[in-house]
C-alpha positions as CSV (number, residue, x, y, z in Angstrom):
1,X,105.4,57.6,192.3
2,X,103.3,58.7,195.1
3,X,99.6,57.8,193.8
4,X,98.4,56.8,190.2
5,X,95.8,58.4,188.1
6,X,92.0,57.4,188.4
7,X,89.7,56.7,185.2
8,X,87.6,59.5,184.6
9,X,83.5,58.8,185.0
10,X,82.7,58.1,181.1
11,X,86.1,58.9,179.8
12,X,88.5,57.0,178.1
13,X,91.4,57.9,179.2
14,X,92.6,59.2,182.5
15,X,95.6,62.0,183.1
16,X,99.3,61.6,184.1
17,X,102.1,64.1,183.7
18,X,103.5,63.1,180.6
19,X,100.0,61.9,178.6
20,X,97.0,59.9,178.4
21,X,96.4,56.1,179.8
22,X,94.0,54.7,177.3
23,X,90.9,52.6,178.6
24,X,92.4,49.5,177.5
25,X,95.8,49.2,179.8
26,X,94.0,51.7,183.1
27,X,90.8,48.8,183.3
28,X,93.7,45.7,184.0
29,X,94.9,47.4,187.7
30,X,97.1,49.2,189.0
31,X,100.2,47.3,188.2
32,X,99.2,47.8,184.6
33,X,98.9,51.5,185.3
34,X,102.3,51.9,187.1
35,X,104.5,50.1,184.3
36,X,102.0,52.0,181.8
37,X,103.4,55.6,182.7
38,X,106.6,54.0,183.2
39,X,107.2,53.0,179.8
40,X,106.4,56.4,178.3
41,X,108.1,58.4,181.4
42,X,111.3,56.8,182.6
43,X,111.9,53.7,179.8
44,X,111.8,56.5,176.7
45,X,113.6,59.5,177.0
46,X,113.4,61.2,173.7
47,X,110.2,63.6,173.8
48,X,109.6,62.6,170.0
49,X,109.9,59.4,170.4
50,X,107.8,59.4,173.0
51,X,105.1,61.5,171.4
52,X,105.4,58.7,168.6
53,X,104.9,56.1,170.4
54,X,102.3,57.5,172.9
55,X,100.2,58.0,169.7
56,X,100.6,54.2,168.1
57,X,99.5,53.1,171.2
58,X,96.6,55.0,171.7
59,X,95.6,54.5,168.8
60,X,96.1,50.3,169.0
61,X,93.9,50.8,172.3
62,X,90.8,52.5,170.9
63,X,91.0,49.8,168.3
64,X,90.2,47.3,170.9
65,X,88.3,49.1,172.3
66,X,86.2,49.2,169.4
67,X,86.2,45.5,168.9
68,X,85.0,44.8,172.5
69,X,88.9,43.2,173.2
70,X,90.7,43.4,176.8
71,X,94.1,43.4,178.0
72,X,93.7,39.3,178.3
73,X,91.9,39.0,175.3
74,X,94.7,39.9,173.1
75,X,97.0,37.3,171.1
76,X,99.5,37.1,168.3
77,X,96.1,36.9,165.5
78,X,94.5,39.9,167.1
79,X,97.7,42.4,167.0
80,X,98.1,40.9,163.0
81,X,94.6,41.7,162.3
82,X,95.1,45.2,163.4
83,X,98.6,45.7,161.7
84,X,96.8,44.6,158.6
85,X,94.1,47.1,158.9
86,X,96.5,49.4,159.8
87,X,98.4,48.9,156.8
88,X,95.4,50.1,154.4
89,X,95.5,53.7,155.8
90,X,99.0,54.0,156.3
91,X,102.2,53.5,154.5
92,X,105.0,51.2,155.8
93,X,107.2,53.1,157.4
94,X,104.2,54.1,159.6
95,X,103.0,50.3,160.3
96,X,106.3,49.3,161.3
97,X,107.0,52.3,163.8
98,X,103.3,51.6,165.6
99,X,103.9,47.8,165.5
100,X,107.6,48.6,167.2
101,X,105.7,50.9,169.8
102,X,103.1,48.8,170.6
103,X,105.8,45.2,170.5
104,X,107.8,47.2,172.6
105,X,105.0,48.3,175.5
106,X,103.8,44.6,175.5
107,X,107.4,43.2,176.3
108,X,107.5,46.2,179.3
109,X,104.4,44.7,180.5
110,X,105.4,41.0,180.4
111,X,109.0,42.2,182.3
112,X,106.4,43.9,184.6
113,X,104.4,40.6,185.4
114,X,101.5,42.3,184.1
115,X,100.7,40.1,181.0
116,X,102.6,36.0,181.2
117,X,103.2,36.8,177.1
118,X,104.1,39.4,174.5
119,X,100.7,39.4,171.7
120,X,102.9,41.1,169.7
121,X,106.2,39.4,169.3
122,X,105.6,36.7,166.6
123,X,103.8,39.3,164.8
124,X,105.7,40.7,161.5
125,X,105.3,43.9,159.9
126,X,105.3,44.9,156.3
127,X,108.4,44.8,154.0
128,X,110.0,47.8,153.4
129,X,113.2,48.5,151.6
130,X,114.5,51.6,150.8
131,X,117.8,52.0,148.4
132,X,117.3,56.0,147.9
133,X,115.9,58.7,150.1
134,X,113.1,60.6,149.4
135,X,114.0,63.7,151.1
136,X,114.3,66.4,148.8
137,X,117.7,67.7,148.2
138,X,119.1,70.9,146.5
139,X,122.1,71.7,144.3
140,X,124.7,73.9,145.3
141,X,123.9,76.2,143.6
142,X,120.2,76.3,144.8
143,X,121.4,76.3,148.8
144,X,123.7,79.0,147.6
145,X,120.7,80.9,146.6
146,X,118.4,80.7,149.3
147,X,121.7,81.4,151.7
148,X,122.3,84.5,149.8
149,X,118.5,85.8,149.5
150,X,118.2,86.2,153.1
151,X,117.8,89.6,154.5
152,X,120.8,89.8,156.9
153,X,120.0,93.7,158.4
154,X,117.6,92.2,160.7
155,X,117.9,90.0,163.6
156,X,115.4,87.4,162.1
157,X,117.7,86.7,158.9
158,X,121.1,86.6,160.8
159,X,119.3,83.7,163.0
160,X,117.5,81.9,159.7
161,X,120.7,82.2,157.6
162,X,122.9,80.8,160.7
163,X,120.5,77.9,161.2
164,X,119.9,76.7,157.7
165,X,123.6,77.5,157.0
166,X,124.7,75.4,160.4
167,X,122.4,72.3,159.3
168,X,124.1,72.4,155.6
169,X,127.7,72.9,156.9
170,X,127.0,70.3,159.9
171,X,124.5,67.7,158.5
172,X,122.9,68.2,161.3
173,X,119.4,67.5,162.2
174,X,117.4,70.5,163.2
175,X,115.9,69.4,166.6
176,X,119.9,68.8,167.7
177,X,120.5,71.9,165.8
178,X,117.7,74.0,167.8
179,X,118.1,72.2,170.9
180,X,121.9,73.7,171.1
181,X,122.9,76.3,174.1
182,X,125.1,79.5,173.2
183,X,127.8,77.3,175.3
184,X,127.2,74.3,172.7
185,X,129.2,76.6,169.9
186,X,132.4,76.9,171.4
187,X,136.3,77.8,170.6
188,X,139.0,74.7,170.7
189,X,142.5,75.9,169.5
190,X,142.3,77.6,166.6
191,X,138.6,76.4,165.5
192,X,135.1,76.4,166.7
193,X,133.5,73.4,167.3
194,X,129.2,73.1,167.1
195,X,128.2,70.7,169.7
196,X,124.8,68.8,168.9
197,X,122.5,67.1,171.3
198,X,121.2,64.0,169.3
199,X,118.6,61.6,170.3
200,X,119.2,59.1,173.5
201,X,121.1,62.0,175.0
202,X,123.9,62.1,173.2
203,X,126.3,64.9,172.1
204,X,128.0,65.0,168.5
205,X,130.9,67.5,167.7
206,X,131.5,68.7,165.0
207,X,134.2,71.6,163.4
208,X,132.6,74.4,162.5
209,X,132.7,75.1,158.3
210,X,133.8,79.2,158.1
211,X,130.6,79.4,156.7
212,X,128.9,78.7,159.5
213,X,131.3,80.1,162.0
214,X,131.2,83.9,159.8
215,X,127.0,83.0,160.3
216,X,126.6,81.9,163.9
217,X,129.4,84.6,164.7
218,X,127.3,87.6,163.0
219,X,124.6,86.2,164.7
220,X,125.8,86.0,168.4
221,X,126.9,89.9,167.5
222,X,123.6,91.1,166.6
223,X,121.8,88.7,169.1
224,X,123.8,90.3,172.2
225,X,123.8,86.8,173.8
226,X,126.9,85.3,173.7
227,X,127.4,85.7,177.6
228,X,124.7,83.6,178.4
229,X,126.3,80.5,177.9
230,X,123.5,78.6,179.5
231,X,120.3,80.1,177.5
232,X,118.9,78.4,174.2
233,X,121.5,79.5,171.0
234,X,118.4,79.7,168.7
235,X,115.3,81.8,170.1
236,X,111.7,82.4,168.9
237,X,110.4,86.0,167.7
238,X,107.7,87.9,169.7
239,X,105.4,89.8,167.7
240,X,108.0,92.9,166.7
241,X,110.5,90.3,165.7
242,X,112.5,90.5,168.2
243,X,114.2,87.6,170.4
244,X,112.5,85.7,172.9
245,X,114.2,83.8,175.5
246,X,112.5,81.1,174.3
247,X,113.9,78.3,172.8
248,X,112.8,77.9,168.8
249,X,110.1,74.8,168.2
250,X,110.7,72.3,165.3
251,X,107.1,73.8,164.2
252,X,108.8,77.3,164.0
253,X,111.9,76.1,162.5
254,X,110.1,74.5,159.8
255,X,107.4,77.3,159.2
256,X,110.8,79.6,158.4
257,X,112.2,77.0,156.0
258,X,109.1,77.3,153.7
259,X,108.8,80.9,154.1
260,X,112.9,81.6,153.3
261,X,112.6,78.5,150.2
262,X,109.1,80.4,148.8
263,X,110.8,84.4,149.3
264,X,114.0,82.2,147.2
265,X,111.8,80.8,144.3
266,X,112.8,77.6,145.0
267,X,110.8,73.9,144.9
268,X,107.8,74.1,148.0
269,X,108.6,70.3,148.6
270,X,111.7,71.8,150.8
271,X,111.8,71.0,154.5
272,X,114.7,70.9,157.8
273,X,115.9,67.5,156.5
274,X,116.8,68.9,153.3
275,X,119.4,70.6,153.9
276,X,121.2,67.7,155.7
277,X,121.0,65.3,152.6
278,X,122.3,68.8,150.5
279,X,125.4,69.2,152.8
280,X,126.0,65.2,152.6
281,X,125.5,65.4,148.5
282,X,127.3,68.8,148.3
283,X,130.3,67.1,150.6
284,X,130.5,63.5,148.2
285,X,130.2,65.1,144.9
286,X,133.6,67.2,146.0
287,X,135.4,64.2,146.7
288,X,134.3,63.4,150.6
289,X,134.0,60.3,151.5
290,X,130.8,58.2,152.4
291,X,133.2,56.9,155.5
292,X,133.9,60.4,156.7
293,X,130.4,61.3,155.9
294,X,128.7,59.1,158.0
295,X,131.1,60.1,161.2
296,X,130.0,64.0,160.1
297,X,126.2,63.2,160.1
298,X,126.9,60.5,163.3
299,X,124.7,58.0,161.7
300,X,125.0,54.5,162.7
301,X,125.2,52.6,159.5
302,X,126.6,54.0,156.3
303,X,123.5,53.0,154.6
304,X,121.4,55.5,156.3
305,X,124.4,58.0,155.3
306,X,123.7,56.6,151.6
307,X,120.4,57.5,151.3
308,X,121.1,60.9,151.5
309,X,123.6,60.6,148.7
310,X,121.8,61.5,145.3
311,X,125.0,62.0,143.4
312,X,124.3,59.2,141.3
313,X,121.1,60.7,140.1
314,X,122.9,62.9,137.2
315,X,124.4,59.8,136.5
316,X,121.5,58.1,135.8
317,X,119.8,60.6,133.8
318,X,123.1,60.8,131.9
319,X,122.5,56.9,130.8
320,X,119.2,57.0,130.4
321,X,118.8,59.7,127.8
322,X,121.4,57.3,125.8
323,X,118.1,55.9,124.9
324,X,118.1,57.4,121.1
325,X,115.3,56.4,119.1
């Protein structure tokens, strides 16, 4: 890196390429600076993860800022008192994620020479267990629905139905859905394959389901684009609705979920993850295993598979209403 950014009179925070240095780490030098932008440029590659983390941080820093604290100021008691703060305005799952960002910063800055210990390491978050997802999820014959109540003459439906119908048929998660090429869905022998980019770089194939191989196949028809192997598979809409070259945001993807679930009549609770925990239901109440599941939706434990599985819920309800009284 060439030169490193300079605090702004009365500001802050000062500007870098990829986001904001916060007062806190851009007052202890240079060297603090430099492993600063590093941390968030070359040490995390996921842009969501990223954004995550940029924010926990930030947030962390105007905190001690508040409080008067500096870079040398801070200790193992400090970082607890804030995580308990922390934890009476949000839930969790959110303490842990901003302790884990801000615990792993600190150890980047100790490797870095630029603080002897990490303030953060003895600290411990909150307890959180979770035995069953809270993603909404819908029955078959709900997805079926909402598939089927899609306007398909138009070039807007052909792309929502092939997206939400992909993500049931694939379990796949709708920023490695969106962030697919027109080369990503591809012919191998006698089947097409939908190739996913997943977090950390990674790529997860998958067989396509003749569901979503008749759906992406319309849709590369109507959308003309199946030459351009190299150009984003799922495009925005400009304002006549028609395809952009530009790749489809999470924001848009998720703004056409509720419209499609409202149009449908179905629950408003809805969003892109449900329709991976519905294709991972859908697949273990016919038999699939959890196993085979978990290799489908490439998740690293088969407990993170399981909390997608609600097929015990009917079960449950079944019991429970053999309550007579």
């Amino acid at each position: 890196m060439s030169h490193l950014p300079m605090i702004r009179p009365g500001g802050q925070v000062t500007q870098f390429d990829n986001g904001l240095i916060p007062l806190l780490f851009a007052r202890a030098g240079t060297q603090s600076q430099r492993r600063f932008i590093e941390f968030f440029t070359a040490n995390i590659r996921n842009p969501n993860t990223r954004a995550a983390y940029h924010r926990a941080v930030c947030r962390f820093a105007d905190w001690c800022e508040t409080h008067g604290l500096t870079l040398e100021r801070l200790s193992p008691v400090v970082v607890a008192a804030y995580v308990e703060e922390l934890g009476t305005v949000l839930d969790a799952p959110s303490v842990k994620q901003h302790l884990a960002a801000i615990r792993m910063l600190f150890d980047y800055l100790v490797i870095g020479q630029v603080m002897p210990v990490n303030p953060a390491a003895a600290v411990r978050g909150p307890k959180h267990v979770v035995k069953r997802g809270k993603t909404p999820v819908l029955a078959p014959d709900q997805a079926r629905t909402l598939l089927d109540s899609i306007d398909v003459t138009t070039i807007a439906g052909l792309r929502d139905r092939a997206i939400i119908g992909a993500m049931v048929f694939s379990f796949a998660r709708v920023s490695a859905l969106i962030g697919m090429n027109v080369e990503d869905y591809y012919p191998d022998g006698k089947r097409w394959w939908i190739r996913l980019h997943e977090k950390g770089g990674k790529f997860h194939e998958v067989p396509a389901h003749h569901n979503a191989e008749e759906y992406l196949d319309e849709y590369l028809a109507a959308a003309g684009i199946g030459d351009d192997r190299k150009t984003p598979l799922f495009r925005s809409l400009n304002r006549r609705r028609e395809l952009t070259e530009r790749q489809l945001s999470r924001r848009e993807a998720l703004a056409m979920i509720k419209r499609r679930v409202r149009d449908a009549g179905l629950p408003d609770r809805v969003c892109c993850h449900t329709f991976r925990a519905t294709g991972i239901t859908a697949y273990l109440l016919n038999g699939g295993t959890l196993e085979h599941a978990q290799r489908i939706a490439a998740h690293e434990s088969p407990r993170t598979t399981k909390l997608y599985d609600r097929t015990s819920d009917e079960i449950t309800l079944d019991e429970i209403e053999r309550i007579l009284i």
